[in-house]
PANUKOL-677001 format. One line per 2 residues: number of its first residue (from 1); their letters; for each residue x, y, z of C-alpha. Coordinates in nm, 4 decimals, decimal comma, always signed. Last residue first. Example, Ala and Ser with C-alpha at 12.3 -4.5 7.8 and 13.67 -1.06 7.14 Angstrom:
BEGIN
2) sa) +1,3670:-0,1060:+0,7140; +1,2300:-0,4500:+0,7800
! end
This chain:
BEGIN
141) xx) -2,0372:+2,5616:-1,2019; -2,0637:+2,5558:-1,5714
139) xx) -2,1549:+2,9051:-1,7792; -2,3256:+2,8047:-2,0790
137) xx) -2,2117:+2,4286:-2,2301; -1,7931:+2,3941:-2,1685
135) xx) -1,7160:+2,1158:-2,3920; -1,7201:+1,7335:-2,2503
133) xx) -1,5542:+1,5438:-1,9843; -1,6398:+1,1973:-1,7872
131) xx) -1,8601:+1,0839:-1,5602; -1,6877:+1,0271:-1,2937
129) xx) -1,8924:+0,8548:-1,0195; -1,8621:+1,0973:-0,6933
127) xx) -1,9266:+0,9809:-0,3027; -1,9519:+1,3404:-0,1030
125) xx) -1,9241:+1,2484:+0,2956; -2,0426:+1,5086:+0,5534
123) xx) -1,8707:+1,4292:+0,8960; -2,1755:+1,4038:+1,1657
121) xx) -2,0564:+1,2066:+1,4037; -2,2335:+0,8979:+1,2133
119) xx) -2,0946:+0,9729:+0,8877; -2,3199:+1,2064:+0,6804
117) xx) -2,4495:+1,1425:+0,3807; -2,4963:+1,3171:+0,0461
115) xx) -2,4544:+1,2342:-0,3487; -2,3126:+1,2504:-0,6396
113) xx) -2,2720:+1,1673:-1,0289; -1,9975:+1,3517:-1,1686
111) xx) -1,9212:+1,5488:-1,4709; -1,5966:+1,7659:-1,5817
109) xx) -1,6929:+2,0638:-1,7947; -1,4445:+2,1700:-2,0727
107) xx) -1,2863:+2,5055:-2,1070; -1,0906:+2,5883:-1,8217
105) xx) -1,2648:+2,3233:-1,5801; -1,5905:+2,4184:-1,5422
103) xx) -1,7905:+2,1674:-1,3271; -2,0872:+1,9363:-1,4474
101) xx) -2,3104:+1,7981:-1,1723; -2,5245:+1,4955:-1,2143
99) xx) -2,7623:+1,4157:-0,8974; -2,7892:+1,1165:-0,6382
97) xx) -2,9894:+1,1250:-0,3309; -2,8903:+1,4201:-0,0554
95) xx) -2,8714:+1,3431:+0,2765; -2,8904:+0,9466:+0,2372
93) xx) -3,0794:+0,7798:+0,5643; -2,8854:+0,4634:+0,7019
91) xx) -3,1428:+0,1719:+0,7014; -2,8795:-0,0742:+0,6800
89) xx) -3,0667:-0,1713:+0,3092; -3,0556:+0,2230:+0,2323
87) xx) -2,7099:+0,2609:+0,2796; -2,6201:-0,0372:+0,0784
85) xx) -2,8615:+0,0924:-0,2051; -2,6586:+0,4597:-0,1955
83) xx) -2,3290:+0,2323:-0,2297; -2,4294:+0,0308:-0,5202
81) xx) -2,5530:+0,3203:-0,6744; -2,2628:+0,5179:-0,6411
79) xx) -1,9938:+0,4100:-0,9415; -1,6968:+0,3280:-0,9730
77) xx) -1,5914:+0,5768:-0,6835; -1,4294:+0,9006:-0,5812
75) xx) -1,4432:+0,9907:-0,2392; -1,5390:+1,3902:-0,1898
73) xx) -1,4812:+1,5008:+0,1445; -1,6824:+1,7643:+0,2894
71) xx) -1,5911:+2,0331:+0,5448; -1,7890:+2,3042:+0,7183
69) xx) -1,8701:+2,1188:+1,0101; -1,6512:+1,8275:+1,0760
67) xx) -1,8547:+1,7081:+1,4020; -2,2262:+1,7435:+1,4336
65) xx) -2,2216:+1,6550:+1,7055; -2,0112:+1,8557:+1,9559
63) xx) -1,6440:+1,8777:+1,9862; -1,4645:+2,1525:+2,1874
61) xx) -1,1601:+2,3568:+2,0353; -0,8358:+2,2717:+1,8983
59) xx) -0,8788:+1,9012:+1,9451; -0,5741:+1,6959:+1,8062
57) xx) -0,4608:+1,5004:+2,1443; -0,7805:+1,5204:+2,3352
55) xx) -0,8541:+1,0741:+2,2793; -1,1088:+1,0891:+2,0723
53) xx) -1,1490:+0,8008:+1,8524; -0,9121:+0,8116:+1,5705
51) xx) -1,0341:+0,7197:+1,2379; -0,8092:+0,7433:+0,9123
49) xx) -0,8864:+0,8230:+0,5825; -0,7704:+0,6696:+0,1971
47) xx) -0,9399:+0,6864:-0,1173; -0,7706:+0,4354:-0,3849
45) xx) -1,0618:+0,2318:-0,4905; -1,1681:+0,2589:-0,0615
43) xx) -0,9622:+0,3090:+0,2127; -0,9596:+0,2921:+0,5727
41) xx) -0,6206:+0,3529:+0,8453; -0,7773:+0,2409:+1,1843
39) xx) -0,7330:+0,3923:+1,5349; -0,8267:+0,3116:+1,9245
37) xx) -0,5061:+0,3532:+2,0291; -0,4685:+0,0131:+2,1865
35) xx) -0,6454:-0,0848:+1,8726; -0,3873:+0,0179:+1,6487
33) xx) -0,5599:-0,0335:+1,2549; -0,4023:-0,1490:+0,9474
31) xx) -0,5746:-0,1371:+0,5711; -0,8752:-0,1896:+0,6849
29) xx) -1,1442:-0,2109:+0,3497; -1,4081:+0,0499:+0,3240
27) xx) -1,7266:-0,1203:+0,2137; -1,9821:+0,1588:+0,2620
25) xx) -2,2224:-0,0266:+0,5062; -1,9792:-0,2590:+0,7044
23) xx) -1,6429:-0,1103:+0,6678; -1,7288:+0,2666:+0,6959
21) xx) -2,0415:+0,2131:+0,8929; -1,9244:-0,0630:+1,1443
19) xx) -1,6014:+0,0987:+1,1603; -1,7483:+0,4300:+1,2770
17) xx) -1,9463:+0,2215:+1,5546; -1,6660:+0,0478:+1,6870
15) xx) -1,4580:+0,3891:+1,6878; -1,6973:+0,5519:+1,8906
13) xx) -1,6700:+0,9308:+1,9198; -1,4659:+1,0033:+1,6276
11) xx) -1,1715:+1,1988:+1,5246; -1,1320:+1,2284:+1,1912
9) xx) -0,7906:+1,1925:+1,0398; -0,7546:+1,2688:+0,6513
7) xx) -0,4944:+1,1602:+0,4446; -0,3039:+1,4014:+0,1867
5) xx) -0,0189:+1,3039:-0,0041; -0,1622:+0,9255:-0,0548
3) xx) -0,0015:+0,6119:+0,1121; +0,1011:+0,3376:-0,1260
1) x) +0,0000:+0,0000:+0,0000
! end
């Protein structure tokens, strides 16, 4: 395993439950985890993240639900049906259903089929399908 430039670490309340949802809903695979720290290095088709649960050694202020305000991580997948129907079958309520965006990119738009749902502290997670790129039609987003 290659480890990417940039890896997110979110600190969770309960690891055991985090892992259930990335591993057992959205089919993150463990790539190593400490469990006398209470962490686990995740990925999925090439996305990488780790979980802490808290533990007061990152916190730069006080953490209430819903953590990671602000932020949201796009994971880039195959494709997101298969993920949105997982989520479904555990019950686990989608914030947004899927929609195609197109973004400008200097003259072409780049497309992507998305959608919404939060983690269970509250960290907003974007899954994307590729889509592929065409020529710039009006003004993008």
């Amino acid at each position: 395993m290659q480890f990417n430039y940039l890896v997110p670490e979110l600190t969770v309340f309960d690891l055991t439950k985090s892992l259930k949802f990335y591993i057992g809903v959205l089919g993150f695979k463990v790539e190593y985890s400490r469990s006398e720290s209470k962490f686990a290095f995740l990925s999925l088709q090439g996305s990488q993240l780790m979980l802490s649960e808290r533990n007061g050694n990152w916190e730069t202020g006080p953490l209430e639900p819903p953590l990671g305000r602000g932020i949201n991580f796009q994971i880039l997948v195959s494709e997101v049906e298969p993920l949105v129907k997982a989520l479904e079958s555990k019950g686990v309520p989608v914030m947004k259903s899927p929609w195609e965006s197109w973004y400008r990119k200097g003259d072409e738009s780049v497309g992507q089929m998305e959608f919404l749902v939060q983690d269970p502290d509250g960290y907003l997670l974007r899954f994307a399908q590729p889509l592929g790129i065409r020529a710039l039609i009006g003004g993008g987003t």
